[in-house]
C-alpha positions as CSV (number, residue, x, y, z in Angstrom):
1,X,-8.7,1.9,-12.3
2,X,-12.3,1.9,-11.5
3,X,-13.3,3.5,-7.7
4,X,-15.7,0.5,-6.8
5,X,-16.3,2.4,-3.8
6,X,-18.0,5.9,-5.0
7,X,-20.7,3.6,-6.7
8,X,-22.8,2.5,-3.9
9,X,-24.6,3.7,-1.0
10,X,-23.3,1.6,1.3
11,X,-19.9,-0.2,2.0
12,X,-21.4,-3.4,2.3
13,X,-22.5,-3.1,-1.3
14,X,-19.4,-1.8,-2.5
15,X,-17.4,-4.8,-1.3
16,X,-19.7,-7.4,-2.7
17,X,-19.8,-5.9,-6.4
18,X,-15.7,-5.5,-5.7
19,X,-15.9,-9.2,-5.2
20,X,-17.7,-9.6,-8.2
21,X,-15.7,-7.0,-11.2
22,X,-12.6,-8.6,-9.7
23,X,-13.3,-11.9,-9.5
24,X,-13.3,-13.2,-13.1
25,X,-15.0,-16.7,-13.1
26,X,-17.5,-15.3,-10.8
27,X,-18.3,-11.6,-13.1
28,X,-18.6,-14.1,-16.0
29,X,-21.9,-15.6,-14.4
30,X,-23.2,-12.8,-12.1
31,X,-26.9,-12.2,-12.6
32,X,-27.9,-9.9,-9.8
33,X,-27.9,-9.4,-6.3
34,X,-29.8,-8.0,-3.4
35,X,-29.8,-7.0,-0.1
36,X,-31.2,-9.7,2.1
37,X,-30.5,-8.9,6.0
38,X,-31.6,-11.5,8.6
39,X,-29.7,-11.9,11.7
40,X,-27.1,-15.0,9.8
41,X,-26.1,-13.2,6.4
42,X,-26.0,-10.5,4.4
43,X,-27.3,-10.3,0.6
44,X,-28.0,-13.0,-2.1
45,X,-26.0,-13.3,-5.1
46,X,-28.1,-14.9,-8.4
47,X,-25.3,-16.6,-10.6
48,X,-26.3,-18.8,-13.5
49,X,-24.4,-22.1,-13.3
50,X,-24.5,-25.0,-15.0
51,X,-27.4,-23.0,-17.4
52,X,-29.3,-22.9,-13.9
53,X,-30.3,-19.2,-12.4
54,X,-29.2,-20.2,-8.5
55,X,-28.6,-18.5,-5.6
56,X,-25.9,-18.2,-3.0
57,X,-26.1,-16.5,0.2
58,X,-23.1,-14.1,1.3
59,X,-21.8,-12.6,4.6
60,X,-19.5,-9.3,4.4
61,X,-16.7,-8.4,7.2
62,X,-14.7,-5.8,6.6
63,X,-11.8,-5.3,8.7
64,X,-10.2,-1.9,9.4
65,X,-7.6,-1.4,8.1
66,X,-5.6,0.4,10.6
67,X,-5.7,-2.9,12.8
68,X,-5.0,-5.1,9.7
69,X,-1.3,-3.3,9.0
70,X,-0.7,-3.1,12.4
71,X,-1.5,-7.1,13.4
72,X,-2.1,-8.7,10.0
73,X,-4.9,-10.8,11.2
74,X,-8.5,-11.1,9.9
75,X,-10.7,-11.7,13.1
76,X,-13.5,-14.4,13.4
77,X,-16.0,-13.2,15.3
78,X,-17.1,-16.3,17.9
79,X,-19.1,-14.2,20.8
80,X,-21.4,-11.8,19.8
81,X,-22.4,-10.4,23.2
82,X,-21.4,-12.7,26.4
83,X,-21.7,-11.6,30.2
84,X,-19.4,-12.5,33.1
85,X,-20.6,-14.2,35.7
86,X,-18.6,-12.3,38.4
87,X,-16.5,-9.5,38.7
88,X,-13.4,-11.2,39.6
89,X,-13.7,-12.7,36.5
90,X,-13.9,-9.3,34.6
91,X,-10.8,-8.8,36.5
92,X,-8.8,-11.8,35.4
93,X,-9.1,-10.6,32.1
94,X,-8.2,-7.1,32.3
95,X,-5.0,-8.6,34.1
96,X,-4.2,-10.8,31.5
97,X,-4.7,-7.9,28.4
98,X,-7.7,-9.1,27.4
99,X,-6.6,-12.5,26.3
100,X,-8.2,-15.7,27.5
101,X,-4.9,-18.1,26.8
102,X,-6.1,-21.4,24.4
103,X,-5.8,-23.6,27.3
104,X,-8.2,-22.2,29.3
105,X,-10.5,-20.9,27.0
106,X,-13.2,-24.1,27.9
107,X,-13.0,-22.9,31.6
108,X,-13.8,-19.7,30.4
109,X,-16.6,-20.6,28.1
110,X,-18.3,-23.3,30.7
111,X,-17.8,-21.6,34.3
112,X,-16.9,-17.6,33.4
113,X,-19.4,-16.4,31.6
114,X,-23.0,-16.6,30.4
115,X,-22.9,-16.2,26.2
116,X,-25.9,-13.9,25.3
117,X,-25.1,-14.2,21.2
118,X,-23.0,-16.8,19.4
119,X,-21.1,-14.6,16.6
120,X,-21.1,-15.6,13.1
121,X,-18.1,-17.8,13.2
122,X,-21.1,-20.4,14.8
123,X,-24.1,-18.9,13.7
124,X,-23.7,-17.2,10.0
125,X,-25.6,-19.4,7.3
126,X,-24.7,-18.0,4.5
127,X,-23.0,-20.1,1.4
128,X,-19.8,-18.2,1.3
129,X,-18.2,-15.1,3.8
130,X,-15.9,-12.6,2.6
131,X,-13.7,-11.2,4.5
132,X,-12.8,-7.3,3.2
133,X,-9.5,-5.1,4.1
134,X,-9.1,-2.4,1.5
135,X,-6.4,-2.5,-1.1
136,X,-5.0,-5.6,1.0
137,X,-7.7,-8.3,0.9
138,X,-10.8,-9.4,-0.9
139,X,-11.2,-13.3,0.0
140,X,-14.0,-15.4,0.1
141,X,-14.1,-18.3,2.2
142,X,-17.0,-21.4,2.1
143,X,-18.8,-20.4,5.5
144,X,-19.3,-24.3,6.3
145,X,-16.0,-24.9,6.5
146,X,-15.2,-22.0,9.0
147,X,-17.7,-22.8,10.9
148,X,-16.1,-26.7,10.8
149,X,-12.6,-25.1,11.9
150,X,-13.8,-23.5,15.6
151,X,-12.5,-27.1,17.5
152,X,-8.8,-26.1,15.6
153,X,-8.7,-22.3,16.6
154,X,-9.7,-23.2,20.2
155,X,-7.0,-25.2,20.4
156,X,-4.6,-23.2,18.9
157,X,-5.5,-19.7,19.1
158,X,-6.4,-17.5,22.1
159,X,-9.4,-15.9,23.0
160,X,-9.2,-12.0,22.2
161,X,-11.9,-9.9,24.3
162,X,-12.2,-7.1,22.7
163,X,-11.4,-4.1,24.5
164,X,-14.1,-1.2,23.8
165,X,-12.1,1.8,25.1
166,X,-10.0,0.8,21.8
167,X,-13.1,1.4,19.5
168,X,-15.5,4.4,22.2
169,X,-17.8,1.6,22.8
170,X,-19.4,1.9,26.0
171,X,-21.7,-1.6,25.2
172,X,-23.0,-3.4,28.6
173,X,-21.9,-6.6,27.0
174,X,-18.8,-8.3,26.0
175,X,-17.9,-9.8,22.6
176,X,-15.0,-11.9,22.0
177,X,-13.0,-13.3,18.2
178,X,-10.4,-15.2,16.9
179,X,-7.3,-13.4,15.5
180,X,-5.8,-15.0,12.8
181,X,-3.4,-14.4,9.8
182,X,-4.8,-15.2,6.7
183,X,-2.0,-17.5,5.3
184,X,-3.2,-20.1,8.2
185,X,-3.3,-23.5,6.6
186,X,-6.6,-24.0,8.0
187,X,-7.8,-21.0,7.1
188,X,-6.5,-20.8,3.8
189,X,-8.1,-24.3,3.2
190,X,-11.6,-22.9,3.7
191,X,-10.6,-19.9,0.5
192,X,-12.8,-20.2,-2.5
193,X,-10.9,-19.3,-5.4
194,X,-13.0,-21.2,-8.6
195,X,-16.2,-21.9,-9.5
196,X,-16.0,-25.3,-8.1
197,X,-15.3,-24.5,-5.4
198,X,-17.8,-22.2,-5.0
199,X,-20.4,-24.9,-6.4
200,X,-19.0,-27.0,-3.0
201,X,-20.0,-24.0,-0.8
202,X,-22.9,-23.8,-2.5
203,X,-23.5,-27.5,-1.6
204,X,-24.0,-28.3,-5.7
């Protein structure tokens, strides 16, 4: 089996062009891509579709691995950087591990804090976002219809804050995602997995 991942200088490429070799209907009309950072995506892909040369912009999130086998859950990243608005409200959160429970978590976004950075689960504008865990997952989801399901996971999902004595982070900010497992029927409805669907993400 081909090592995808001793071919590239960076992991970020290494993911997209696994995407692409193991992804059939997508290999079959892969032109070229390049690395196209702004502060909403990633790279652009060129496919020629339809006889058309196109492009389709692409966010990459690889998740470690370590955390996947241990939860199973792909997070979607919703705060970037946030700031509480008093210490006792740092506190309430240590207390309750971190979590902000899902029926509180419009207290907690109106009264608690002061968001700094939306995270790309508002903000990403790329066509399509895949979501990486090696040899478990390589799924690509249509970004708009993420973005479309942040009413669902506030109401059924709490608020993780993530706790940066887990990762050595000693950041003066606070970021915060949603944890969920990937066979979520909501989530599962945003998957691209043909090339009309991937046409609908790319709004064609």
């Amino acid at each position: 089996m081909t090592n995808y991942f001793k071919k590239y200088s960076n992991r970020e490429e290494a993911i997209l062009n696994y995407w692409i070799e193991t992804t059939s209907w997508v290999k079959d009309k892969f032109i070229r891509c390049i690395e196209d950072h702004t502060p909403f995506h990633d790279w652009k892909v060129f496919v020629n579709i339809d006889g058309k040369e196109l492009s389709l912009t692409v966010q990459i999130k690889e998740e470690e691995n370590f955390w996947f086998n241990k939860t199973g859950n792909l997070g979607l990243d919703f705060i970037s950087a946030f700031e509480f608005l008093k210490d006792e409200f740092r506190r309430e959160v240590e207390n309750s591990s971190f979590w902000i429970d899902k029926n509180k978590i419009e207290e907690f976004l109106s009264k608690k804090i002061k968001v700094l950075k939306w995270g790309k689960l508002v903000t990403c504008d790329s066509a399509i976002h895949i979501f990486f865990v090696e040899k478990k997952i390589c799924q690509a989801y249509d970004n708009s219809k993420l973005k479309a399901i942040k009413t669902y996971l506030k109401s059924n999902y709490p608020l993780r804050i993530n706790k940066k004595k887990d990762y050595g982070l000693s950041d003066v900010w606070e970021s915060a995602a949603f944890f969920v497992k990937p066979d979520d029927k909501e989530l599962k409805n945003c998957e691209i997995n043909d090339i009309g669907e991937l046409k609908k993400s790319m709004r064609i």
